[in-house]
C-alpha positions in Angstrom: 33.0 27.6 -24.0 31.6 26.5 -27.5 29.5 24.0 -28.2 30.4 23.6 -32.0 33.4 23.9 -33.9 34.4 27.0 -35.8 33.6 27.3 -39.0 36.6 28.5 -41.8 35.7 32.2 -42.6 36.5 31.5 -46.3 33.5 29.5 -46.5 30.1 30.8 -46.9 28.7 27.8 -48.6 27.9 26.5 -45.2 27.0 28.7 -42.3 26.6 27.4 -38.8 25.5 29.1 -35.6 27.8 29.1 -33.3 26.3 28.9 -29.4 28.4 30.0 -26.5 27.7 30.1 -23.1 30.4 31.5 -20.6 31.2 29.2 -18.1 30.2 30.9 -15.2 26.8 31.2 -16.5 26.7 27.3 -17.0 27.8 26.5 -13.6 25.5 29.1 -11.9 22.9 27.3 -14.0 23.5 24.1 -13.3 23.8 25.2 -9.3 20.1 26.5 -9.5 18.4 23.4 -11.6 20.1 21.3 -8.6 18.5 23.6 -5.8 15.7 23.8 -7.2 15.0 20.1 -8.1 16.2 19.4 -4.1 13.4 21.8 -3.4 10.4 20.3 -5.6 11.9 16.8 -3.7 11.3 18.3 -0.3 8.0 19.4 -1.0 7.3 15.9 -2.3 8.4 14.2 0.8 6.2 16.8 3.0 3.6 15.9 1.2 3.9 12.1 1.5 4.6 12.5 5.5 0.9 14.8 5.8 -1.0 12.4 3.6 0.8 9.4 5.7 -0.7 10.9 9.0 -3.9 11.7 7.6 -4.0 8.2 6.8 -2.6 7.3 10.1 -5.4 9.8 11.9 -8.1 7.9 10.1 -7.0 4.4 10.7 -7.2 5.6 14.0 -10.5 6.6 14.2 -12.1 2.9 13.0 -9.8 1.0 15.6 -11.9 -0.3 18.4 -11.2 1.5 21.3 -10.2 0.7 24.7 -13.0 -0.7 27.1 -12.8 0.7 30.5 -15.6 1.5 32.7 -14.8 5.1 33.4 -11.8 7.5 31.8 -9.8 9.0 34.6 -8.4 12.7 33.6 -5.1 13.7 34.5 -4.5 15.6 37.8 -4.8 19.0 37.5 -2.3 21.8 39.0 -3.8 24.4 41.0 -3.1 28.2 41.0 0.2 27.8 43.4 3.2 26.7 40.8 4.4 23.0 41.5 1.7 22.3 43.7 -0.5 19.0 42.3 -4.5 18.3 43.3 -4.5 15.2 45.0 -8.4 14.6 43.3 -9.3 13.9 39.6 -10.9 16.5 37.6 -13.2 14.6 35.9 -14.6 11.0 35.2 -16.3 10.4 32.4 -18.3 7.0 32.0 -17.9 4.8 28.6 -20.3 2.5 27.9 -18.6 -0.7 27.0 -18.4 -1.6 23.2 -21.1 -4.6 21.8 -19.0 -7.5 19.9 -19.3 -7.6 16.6 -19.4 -11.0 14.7 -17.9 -10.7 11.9 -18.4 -13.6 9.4 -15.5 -15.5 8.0 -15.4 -17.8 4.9 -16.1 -21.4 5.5 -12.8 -22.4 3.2 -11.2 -25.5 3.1 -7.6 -25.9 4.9 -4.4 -25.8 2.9 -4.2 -29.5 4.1 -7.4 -30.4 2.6 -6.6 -29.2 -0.9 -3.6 -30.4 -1.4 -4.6 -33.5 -0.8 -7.5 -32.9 -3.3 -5.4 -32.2 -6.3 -1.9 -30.9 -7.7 -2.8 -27.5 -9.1 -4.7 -24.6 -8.2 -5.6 -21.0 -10.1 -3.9 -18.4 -8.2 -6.4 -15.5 -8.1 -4.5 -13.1 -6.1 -2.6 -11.9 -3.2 -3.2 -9.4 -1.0 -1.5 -8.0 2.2 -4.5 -7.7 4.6 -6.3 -10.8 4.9 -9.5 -9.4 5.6 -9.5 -8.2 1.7 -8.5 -12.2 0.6 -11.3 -13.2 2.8 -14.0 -10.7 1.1 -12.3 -12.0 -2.6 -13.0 -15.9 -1.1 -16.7 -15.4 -0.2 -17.3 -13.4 -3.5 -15.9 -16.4 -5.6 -17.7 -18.8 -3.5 -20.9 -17.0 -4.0 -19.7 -17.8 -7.9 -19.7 -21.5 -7.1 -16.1 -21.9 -6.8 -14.1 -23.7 -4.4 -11.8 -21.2 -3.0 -8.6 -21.9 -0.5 -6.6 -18.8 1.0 -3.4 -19.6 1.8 -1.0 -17.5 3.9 2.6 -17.2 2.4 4.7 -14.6 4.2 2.9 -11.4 5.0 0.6 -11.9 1.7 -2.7 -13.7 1.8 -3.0 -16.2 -1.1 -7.0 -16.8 -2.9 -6.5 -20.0 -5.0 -9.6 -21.8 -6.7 -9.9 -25.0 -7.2 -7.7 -27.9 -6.7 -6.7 -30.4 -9.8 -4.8 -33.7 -10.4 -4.3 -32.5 -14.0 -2.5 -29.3 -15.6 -5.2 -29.2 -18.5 -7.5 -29.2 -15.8 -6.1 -25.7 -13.9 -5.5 -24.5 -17.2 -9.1 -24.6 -18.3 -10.3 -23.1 -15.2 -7.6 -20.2 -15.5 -8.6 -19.4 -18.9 -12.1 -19.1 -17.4 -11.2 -16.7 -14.7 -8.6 -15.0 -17.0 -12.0 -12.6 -18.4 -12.2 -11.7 -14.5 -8.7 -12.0 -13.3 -6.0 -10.8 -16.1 -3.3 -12.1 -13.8 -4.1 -15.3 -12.2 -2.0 -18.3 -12.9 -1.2 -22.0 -12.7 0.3 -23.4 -9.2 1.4 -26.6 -7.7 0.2 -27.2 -4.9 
């Protein structure tokens, strides 16, 4: 197989490599970068499904746990195969969790603002709420008057609340220095 044309042999004014590769060569080639780029694609996903469960693992650990007044451990078997101990091993008291309060923002309803104005600054969005809710108090801490809406699975911060456009859009070029991507909404 040739990549490039021949050349005349009468004409040495202009001489041009010529690069040939025998076809078997290619395909083996080509058979190789293909293995070897499913390969590096398997050891991608491997990666992904470990740092998944480590993720998982530690999610785990910070989830409240179940309140019982004592763990019961599985029945044991004893030294004769099949045969079951009719007694637990073991039963270890838990002490029952304290509540915690948690404080949430004191932010007006969706109701409430929209009957307050026509526009609002979308801030941003974020799929936990707990993280819109931390974005709301630190804005209201600011002096702003913040809403979160819920839209979907996405929590919505919005600031303020405006009968006019030039209103919104001189708060939005005030939170711009803050918050590149916020925008103009109707409410």
């Amino acid at each position: 197989m040739q990549f490039f044309g021949q050349e005349d042999p009468g004409d040495q004014s202009r001489k041009r490599k010529i690069v040939s590769i025998p076809l078997d060569t290619l395909v083996l080639s080509s058979v190789a970068l293909v293995l070897l780029l499913v390969l590096f694609f398997s050891l991608g996903v491997e990666k992904g499904k470990r740092n998944a469960f480590i993720a998982l693992e530690r999610d785990k650990d910070t989830a409240p746990q179940l309140q019982t007044s004592e763990l019961q451990v599985p029945l044991r078997r004893s030294a004769t195969v099949g045969a079951v101990s009719a007694q637990p091993v073991a039963a270890v008291p838990i002490e029952p969790a304290k509540p915690t309060l948690v404080a949430v923002p004191v932010v007006a309803t969706p109701e409430e603002t929209f009957s307050a104005g026509k526009y609002s600054v979308q801030i941003a969005s974020f799929q936990r709420e707990s993280a819109a809710n931390d974005e709301a108090r630190r804005l209201q801490r600011k002096g702003f008057s913040v809403t979160v809406l819920k839209k979907g699975k996405f929590s919505v911060v919005c600031v303020g609340a405006f009968d006019e456009y030039k209103e919104a859009q001189k708060q939005c070029e005030t939170l711009k220095k803050t918050y590149k991507d916020c925008f103009i909404r109707r409410l």
